[in-house]
DSSP file (Angstrom, degrees, kcal/mol; ACC not computed):
  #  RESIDUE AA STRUCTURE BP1 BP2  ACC     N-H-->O    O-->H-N    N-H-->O    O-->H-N    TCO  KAPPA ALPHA  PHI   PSI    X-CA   Y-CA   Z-CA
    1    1 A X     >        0   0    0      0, 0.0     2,-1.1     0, 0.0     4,-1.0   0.000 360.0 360.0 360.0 -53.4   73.3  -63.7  -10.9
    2    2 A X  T  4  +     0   0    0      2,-0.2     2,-0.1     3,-0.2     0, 0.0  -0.163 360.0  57.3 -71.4  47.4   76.1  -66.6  -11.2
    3    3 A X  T >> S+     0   0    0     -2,-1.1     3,-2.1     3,-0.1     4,-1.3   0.358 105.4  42.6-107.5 -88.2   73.3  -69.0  -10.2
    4    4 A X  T 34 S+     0   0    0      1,-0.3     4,-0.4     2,-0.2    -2,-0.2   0.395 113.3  52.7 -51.3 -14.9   71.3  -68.3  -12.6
    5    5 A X  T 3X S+     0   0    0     -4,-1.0     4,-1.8     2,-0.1     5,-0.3   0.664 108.6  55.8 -69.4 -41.1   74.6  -68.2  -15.3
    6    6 A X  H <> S+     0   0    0     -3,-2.1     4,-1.5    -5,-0.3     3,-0.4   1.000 109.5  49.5 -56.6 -62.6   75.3  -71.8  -13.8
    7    7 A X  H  X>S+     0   0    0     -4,-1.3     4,-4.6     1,-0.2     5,-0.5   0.957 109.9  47.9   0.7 -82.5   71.5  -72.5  -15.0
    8    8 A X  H  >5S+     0   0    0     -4,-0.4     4,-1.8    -5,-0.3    -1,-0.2   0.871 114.2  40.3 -56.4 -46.7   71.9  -71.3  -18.2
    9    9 A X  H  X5S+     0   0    0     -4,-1.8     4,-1.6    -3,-0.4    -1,-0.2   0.611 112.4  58.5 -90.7 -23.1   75.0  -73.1  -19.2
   10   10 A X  H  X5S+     0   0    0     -4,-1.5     4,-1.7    -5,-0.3    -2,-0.2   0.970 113.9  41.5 -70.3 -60.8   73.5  -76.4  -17.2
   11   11 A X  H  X5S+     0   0    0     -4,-4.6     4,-2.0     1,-0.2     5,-0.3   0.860 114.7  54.1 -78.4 -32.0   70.1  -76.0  -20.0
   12   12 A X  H  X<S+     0   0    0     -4,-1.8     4,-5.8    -5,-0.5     5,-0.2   0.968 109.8  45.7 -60.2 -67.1   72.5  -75.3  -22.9
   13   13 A X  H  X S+     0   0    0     -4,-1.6     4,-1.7     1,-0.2    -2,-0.2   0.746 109.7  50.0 -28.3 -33.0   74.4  -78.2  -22.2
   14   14 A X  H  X S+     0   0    0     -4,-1.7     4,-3.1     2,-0.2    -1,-0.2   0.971 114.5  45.1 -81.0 -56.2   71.6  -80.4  -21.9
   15   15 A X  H  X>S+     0   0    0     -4,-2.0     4,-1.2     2,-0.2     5,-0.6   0.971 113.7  49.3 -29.0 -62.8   70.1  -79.1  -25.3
   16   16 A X  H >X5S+     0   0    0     -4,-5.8     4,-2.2    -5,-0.3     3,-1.3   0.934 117.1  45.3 -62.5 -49.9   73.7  -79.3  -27.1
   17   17 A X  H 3X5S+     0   0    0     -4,-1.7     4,-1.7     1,-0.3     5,-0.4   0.860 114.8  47.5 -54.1 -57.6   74.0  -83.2  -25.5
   18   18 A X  H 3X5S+     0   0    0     -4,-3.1     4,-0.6     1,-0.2    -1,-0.3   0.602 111.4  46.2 -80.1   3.3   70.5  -84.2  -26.4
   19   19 A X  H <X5S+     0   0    0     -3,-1.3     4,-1.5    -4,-1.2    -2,-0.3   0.410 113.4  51.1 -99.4 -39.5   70.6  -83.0  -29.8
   20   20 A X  H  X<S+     0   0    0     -4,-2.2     4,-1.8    -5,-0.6    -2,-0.2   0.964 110.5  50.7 -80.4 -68.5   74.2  -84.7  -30.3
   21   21 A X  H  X S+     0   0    0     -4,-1.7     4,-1.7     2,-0.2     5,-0.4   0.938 110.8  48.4 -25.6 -71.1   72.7  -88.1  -28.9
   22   22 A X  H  X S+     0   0    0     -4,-0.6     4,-2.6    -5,-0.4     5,-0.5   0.973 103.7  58.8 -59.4 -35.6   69.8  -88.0  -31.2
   23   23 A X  H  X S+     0   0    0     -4,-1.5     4,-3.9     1,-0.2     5,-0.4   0.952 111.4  41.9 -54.5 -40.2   71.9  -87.3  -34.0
   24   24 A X  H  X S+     0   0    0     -4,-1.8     4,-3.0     1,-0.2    -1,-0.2   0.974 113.1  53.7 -50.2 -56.0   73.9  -90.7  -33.3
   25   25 A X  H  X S+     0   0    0     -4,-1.7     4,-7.0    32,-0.3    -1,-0.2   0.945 112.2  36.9 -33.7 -64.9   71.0  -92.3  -32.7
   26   26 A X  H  X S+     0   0    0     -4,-2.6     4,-2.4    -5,-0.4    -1,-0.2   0.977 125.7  47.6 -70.5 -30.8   69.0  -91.4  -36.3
   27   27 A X  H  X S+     0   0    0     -4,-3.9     4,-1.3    -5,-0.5     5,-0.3   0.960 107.3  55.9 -58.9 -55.6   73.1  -91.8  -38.0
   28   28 A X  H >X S+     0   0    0     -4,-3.0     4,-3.5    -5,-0.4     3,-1.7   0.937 111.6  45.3 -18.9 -73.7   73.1  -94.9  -36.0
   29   29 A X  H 3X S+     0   0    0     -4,-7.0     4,-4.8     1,-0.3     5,-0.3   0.926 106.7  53.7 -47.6 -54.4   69.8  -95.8  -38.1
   30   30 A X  H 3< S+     0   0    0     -4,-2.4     4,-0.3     2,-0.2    -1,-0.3   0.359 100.0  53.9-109.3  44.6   70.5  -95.0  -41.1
   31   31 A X  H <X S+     0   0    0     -3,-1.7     4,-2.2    -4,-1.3    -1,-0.2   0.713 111.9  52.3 -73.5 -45.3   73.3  -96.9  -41.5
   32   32 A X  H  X S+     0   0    0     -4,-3.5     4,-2.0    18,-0.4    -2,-0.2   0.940 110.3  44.5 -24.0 -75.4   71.2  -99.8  -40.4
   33   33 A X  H  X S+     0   0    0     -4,-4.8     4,-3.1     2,-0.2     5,-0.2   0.933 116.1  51.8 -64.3 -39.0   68.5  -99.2  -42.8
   34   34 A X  H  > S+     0   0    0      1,-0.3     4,-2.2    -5,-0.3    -2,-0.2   0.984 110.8  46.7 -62.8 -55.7   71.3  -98.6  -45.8
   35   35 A X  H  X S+     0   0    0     -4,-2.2     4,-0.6     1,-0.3    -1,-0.3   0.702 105.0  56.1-102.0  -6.2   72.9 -101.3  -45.3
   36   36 A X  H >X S+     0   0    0     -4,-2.0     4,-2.5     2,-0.2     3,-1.9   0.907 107.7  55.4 -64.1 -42.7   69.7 -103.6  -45.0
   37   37 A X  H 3X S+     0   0    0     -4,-3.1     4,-0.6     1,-0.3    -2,-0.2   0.876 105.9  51.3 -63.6 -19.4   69.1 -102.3  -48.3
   38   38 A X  H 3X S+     0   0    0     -4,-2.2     4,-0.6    -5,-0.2    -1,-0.3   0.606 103.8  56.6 -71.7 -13.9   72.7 -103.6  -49.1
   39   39 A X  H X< S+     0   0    0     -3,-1.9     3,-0.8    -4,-0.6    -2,-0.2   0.884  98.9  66.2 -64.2 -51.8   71.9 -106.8  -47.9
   40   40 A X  H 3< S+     0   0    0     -4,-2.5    -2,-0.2     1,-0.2    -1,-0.1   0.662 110.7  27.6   1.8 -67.6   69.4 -106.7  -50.2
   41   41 A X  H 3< S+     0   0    0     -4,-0.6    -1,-0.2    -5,-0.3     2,-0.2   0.514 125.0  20.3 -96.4 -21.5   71.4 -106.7  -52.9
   42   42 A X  S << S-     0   0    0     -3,-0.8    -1,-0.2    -4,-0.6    -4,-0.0  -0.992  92.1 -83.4-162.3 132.9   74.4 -108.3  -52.3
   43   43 A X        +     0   0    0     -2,-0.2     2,-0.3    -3,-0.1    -3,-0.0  -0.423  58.4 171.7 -43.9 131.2   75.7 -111.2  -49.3
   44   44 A X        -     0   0    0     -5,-0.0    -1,-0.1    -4,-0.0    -5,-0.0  -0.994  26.8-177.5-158.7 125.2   76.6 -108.7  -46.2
   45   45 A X  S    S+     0   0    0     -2,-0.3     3,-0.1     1,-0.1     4,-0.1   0.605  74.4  82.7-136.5  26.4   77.4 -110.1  -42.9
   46   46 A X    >>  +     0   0    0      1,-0.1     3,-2.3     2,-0.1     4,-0.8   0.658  68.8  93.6 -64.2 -56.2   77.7 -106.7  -41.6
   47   47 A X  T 34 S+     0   0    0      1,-0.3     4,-0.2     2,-0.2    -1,-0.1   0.402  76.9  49.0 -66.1 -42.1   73.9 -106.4  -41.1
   48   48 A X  T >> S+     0   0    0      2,-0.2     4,-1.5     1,-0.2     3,-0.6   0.647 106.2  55.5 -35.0 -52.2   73.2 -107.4  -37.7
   49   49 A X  H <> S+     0   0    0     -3,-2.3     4,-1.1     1,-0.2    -2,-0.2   0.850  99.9  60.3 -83.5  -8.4   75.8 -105.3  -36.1
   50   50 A X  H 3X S+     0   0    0     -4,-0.8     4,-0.7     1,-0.2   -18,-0.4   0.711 112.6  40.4 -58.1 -22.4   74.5 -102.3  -37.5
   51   51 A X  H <> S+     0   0    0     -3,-0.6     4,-1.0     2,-0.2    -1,-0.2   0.676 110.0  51.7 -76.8 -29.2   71.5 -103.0  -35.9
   52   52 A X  H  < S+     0   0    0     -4,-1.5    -2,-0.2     1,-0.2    -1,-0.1   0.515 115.5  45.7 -71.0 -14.9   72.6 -104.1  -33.0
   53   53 A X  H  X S+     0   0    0     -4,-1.1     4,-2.4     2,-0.2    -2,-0.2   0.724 108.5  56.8 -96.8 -40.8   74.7 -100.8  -33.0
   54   54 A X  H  X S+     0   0    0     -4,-0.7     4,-2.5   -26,-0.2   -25,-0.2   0.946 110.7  42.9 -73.8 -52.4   71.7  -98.8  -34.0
   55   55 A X  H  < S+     0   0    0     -4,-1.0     4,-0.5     2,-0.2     5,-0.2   0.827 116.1  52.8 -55.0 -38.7   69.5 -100.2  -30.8
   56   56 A X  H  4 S+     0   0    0      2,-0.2    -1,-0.2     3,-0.2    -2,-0.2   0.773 105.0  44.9-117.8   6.7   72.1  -99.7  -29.1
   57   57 A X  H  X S+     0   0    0     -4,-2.4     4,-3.4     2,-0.1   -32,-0.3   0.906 116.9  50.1 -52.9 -65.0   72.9  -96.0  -29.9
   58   58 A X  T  < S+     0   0    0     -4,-2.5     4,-0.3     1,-0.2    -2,-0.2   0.387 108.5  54.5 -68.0 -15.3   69.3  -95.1  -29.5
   59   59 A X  T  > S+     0   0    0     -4,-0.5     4,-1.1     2,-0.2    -1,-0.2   0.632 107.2  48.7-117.3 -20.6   69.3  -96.9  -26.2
   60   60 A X  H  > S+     0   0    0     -5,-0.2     4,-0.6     2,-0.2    -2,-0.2   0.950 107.8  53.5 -79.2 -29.6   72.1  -95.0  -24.8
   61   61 A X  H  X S+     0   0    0     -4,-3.4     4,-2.1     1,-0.2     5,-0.3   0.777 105.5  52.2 -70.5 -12.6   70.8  -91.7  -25.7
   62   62 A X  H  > S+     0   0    0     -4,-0.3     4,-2.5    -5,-0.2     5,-0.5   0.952 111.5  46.3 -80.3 -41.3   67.7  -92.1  -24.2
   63   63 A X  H  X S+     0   0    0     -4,-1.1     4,-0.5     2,-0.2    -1,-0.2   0.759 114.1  48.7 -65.9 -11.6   69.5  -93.2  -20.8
   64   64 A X  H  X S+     0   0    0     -4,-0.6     4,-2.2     2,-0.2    -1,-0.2   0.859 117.5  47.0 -94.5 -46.6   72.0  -90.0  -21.2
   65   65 A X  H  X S+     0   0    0     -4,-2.1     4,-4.2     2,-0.2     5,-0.4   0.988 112.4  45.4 -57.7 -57.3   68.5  -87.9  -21.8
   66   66 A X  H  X S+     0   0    0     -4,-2.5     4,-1.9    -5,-0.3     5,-0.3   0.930 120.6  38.7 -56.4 -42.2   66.6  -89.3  -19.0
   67   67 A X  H  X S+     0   0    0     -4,-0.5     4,-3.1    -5,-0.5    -1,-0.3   0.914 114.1  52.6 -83.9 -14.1   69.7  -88.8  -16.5
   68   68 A X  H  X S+     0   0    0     -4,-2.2     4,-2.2    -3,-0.4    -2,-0.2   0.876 110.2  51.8 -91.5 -45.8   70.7  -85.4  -18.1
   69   69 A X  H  X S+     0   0    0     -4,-4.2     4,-1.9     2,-0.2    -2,-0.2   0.827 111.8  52.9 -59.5 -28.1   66.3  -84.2  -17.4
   70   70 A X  H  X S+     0   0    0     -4,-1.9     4,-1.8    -5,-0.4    -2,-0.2   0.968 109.7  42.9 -89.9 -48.4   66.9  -85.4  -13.6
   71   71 A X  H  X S+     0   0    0     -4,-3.1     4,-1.7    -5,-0.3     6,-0.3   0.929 115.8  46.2 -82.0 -12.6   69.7  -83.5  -13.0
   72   72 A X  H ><>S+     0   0    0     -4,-2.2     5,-2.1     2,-0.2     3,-1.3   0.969 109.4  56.9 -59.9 -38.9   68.4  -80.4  -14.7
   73   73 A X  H ><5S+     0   0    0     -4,-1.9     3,-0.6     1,-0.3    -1,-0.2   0.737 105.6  53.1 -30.7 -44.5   65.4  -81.0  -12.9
   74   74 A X  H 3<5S+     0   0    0     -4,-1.8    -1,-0.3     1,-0.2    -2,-0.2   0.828 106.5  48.3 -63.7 -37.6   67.4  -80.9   -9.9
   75   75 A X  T <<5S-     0   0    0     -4,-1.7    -1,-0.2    -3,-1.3    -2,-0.2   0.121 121.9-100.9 -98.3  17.8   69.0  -77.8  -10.4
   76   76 A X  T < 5S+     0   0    0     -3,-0.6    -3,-0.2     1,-0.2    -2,-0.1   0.431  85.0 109.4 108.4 -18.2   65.9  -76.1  -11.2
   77   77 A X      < -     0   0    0     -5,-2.1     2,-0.4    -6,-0.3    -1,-0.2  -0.232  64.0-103.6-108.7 177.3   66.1  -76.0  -15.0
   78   78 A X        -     0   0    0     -2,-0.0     2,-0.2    -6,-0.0   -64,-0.1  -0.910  26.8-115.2-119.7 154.4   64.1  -77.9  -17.9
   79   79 A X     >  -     0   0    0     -2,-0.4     4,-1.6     1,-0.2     3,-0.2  -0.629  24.2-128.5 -94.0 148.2   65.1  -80.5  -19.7
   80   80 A X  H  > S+     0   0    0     -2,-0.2     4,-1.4     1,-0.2    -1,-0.2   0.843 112.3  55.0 -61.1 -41.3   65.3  -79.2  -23.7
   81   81 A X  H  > S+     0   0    0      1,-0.2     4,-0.6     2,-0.2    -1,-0.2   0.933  99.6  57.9 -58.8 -53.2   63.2  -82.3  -24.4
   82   82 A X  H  > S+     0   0    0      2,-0.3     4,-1.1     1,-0.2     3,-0.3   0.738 110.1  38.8 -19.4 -67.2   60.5  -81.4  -22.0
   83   83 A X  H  X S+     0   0    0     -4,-1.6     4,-1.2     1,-0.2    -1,-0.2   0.813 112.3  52.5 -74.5 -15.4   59.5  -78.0  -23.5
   84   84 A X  H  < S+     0   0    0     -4,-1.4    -2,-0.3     2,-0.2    -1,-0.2   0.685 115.7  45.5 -94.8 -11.1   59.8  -79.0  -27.1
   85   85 A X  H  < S+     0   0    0     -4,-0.6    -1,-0.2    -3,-0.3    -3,-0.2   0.580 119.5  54.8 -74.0 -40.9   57.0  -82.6  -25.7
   86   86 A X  H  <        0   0    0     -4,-1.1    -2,-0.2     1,-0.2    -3,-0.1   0.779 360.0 360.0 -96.2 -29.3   55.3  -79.6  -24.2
   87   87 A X     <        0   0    0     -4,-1.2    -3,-0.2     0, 0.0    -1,-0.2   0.519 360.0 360.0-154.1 360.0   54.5  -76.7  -26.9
């Protein structure tokens, strides 16, 4: 029974973590995209690291996802991403 609680709290985690990573990521974006549209409009020299910040939000949650599916994987479990890809 505490295996299978260890489990359980292992697949929450992974859910709550990959659901907090994308949210940085897509804030990540559109602060990026807002503030091209501020570029737009007005001299910004801001614009570049938002992007660079946005890329590189987005490129750490995928690395955080990917190692966060291997060890559930390991321990048995599915990765949150995995079933929601799957049905």
């Amino acid at each position: 029974m505490a295996k299978e609680t260890v489990k359980m709290v292992l697949q929450s985690m992974i859910a709550l973590a990959s659901a907090a990573l994308g949210l940085v990521a897509a804030l990540a974006w559109n602060d990026a995209i807002k503030e091209t549209i501020k570029q737009l409009m007005t001299d910004d020299d801001s614009l570049a690291a938002k992007y660079y910040y946005a890329i590189l939000a987005t490129a750490i949650a995928v690395i955080v996802v990917l190692v966060l599916s291997k060890i559930a994987a390991k321990v048995g479990g599915e990765a949150a991403i995995q079933r929601e890809a799957e049905g």
